[in-house]
N, C-alpha and C positions, 0 to 999 in steps of 0.2 A: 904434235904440239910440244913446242919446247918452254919449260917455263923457267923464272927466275926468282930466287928466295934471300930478298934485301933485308938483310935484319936490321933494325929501328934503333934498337938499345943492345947492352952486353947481357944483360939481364932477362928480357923476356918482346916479344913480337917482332914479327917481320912483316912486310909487304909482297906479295906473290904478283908478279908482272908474266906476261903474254898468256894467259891462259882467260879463256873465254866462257864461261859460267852457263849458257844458253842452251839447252837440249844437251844428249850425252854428253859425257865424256869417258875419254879409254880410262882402264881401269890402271896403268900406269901411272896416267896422270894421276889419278886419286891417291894410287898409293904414295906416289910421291908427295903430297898433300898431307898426307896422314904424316907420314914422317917429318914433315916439317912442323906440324903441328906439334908433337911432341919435342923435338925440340926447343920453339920458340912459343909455343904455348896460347898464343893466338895470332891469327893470320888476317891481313886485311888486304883484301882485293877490292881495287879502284874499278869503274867506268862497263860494272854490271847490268845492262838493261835487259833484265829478265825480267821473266812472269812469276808469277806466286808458283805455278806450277816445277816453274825451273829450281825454282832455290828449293822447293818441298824436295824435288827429287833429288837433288846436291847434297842436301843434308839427310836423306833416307838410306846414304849410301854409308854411314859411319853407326847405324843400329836404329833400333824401332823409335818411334817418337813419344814422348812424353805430351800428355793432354792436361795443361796444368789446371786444377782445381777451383782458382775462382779469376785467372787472366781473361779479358773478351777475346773471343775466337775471331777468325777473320769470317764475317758472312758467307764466302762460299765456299772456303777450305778450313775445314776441322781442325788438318794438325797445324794450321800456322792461328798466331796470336797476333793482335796490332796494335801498337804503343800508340795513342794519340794523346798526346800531351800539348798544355799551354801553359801550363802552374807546375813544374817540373818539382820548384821546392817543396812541393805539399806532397809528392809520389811515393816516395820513398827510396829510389833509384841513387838519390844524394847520399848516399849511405854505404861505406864499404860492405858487398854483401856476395855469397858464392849462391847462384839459385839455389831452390826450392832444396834447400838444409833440412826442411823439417819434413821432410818425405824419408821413410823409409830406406829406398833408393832416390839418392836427389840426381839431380841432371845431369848425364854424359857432358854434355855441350851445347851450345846455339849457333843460330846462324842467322846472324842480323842483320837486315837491309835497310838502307836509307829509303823514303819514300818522297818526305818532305821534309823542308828542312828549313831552319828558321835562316834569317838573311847575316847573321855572327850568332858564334856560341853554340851549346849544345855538344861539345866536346865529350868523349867515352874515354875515361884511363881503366888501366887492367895493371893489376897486382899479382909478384909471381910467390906461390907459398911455400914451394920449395925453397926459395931463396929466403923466406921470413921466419921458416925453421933451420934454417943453416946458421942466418944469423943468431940465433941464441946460445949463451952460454952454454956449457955442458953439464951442469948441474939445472939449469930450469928443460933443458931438452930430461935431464930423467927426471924430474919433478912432473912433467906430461906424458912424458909415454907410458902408456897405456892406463891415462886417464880415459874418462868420457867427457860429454857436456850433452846440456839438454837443448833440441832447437825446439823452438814453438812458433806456428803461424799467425797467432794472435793479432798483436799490433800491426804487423803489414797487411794484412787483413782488415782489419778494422779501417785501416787508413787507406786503404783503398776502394770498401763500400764509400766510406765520406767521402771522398771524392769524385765516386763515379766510373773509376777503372775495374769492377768489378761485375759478374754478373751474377753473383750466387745471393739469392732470396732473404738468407741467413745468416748470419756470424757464428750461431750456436751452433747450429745445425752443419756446419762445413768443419767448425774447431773440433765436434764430436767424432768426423769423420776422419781427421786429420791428426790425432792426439800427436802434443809432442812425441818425437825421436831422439835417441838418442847414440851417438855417433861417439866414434874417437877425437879426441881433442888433437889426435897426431896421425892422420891414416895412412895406409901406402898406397900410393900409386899402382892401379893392378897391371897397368903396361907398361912404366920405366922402373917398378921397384924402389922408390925415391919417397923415401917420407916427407911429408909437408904438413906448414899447419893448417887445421880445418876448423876455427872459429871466423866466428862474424857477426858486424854488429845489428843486421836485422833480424835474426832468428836464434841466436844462442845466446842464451838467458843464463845458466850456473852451471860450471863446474861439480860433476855428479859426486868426486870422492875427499872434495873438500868443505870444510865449512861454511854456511852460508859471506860469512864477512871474507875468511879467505878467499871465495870465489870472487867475491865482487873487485878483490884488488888485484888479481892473478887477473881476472877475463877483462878488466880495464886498462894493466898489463900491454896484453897482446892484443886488444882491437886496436890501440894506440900505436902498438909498434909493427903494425900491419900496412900502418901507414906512409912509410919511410919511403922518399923518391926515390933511393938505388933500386926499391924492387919495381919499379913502376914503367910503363909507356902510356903514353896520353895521346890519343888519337884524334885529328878534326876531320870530320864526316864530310862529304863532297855527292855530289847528284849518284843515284849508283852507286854509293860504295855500298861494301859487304865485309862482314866481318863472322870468320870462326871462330871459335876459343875453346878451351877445356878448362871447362866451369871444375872439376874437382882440384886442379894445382892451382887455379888461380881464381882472384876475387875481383870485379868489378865497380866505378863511381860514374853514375853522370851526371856531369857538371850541370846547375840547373842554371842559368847564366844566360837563360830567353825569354822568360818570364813577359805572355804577352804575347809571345809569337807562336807557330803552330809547328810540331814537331813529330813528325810520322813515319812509325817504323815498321814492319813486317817482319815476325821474330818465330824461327820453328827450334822447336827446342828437342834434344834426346836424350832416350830414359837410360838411367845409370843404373849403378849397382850399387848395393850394400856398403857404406864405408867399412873398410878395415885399417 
């Protein structure tokens, strides 16, 4: 199998052409997968008609899976989760955010498949955070390094019992099992070595070694300037597409722009490591 790695932007994603998603694949191809993901940061391959089985196996081949805490599972496979959405704005996914921040170890990566798809809209962009710490000056780059910040599951939790995306009994009883984490504001990369920044604005709530008021201007700061289109690729979803990414260098938005219509995903996600 020969494949091909189209990058989208100079910045971050490519599109991967002739390679076929469906039962095995040689361990060449993968790694050559893996390499491009690290350098383009997330990879979207088009006109996937696979099984839940397929994609579980595709993405079991980059580390163990992460079982996320209060997402609905998919009924007959465990490690995969399902996005069924019609009120996108109410989600919380409209919101620049790197997964589950407030995990201890937060998420390796995902691998996200279209299922259903509204008839326009429903667009995925992905932010690269290497690039959103290169862009900072050199005195707010040591004014961060080696800060912290604290993530809490709190509010995206709460907002997604209220709306239904959720399966956990509790809010107490899951935040008690969950206590905020707390990460570096700047961490590295444990496979290119590349510092990036690691805030966001659904789970990291204050800067741990500055003052309450200076955190709130510092962390409004950089959720704002995380936002900037040179770091960005915006992606429109298609029957069958799929998407990898590395959730630790980059941050993800989706456009909620269907409001109404029905929007269905199949999503396995894998467990990371400890930020440093």
């Amino acid at each position: 199998m020969t494949i091909d790695i189209v990058p989208l932007t100079p910045t971050i994603g490519a599109e991967v052409r002739g390679v076929d998603l469906a039962g095995p694949i040689d361990e060449p191809v993968m790694q050559a997968i893996e390499q491009a993901l690290y350098r383009h940061l997330v990879l979207f391959f088009r006109d996937q008609d696979i099984t839940p089985a397929d994609q579980i196996e595709f993405a079991g081949w980059f580390g163990p899976f992460e079982y996320h805490p209060f997402a609905k599972p998919h009924p007959e496979y465990g490690e995969m989760t399902v996005l069924d959405q019609s009120t996108p704005e109410r989600d919380g996914a409209n919101s620049w955010h790197s997964d589950s921040s407030f995990m201890e170890r937060p998420a390796w990566g995902s691998v996200l498949r279209a299922v259903q798809l509204p008839p326009l809209g429903g667009d995925t962009c992905w932010a690269n955070m290497y690039a959103a710490y290169d862009a900072l000056s050199d005195r707010m780059q040591r004014l961060l390094d080696g800060a912290t910040a604290l993530h809490d599951i709190l509010v995206p939790l709460q907002k997604a019992v209220t709306y239904g995306h959720s399966a956990v009994a509790s809010v107490e009883e899951t935040r008690a099992k969950w206590p905020p984490a707390r990460h570096p504001v700047v961490r590295t990369h444990p496979q290119t070595g590349r510092k990036l920044l690691y805030v966001n604005n659904n789970f990291t709530t204050r800067i741990c070694e500055l003052a309450e008021d200076e955190s709130r201007v510092v962390l409004s700061f950089l959720l704002d300037h995380i936002k900037r289109p040179d770091f960005q690729v915006r992606f429109t979803w298609s029957p069958n597409a799929m998407v990898l990414w590395d959730n630790r260098c980059t941050q993800h938005y989706a456009v909620p722009d269907y409001s109404g219509h029905r929007r269905v995903m199949h999503r396995v996600t894998l467990e990371g490591e400890r930020p440093l």
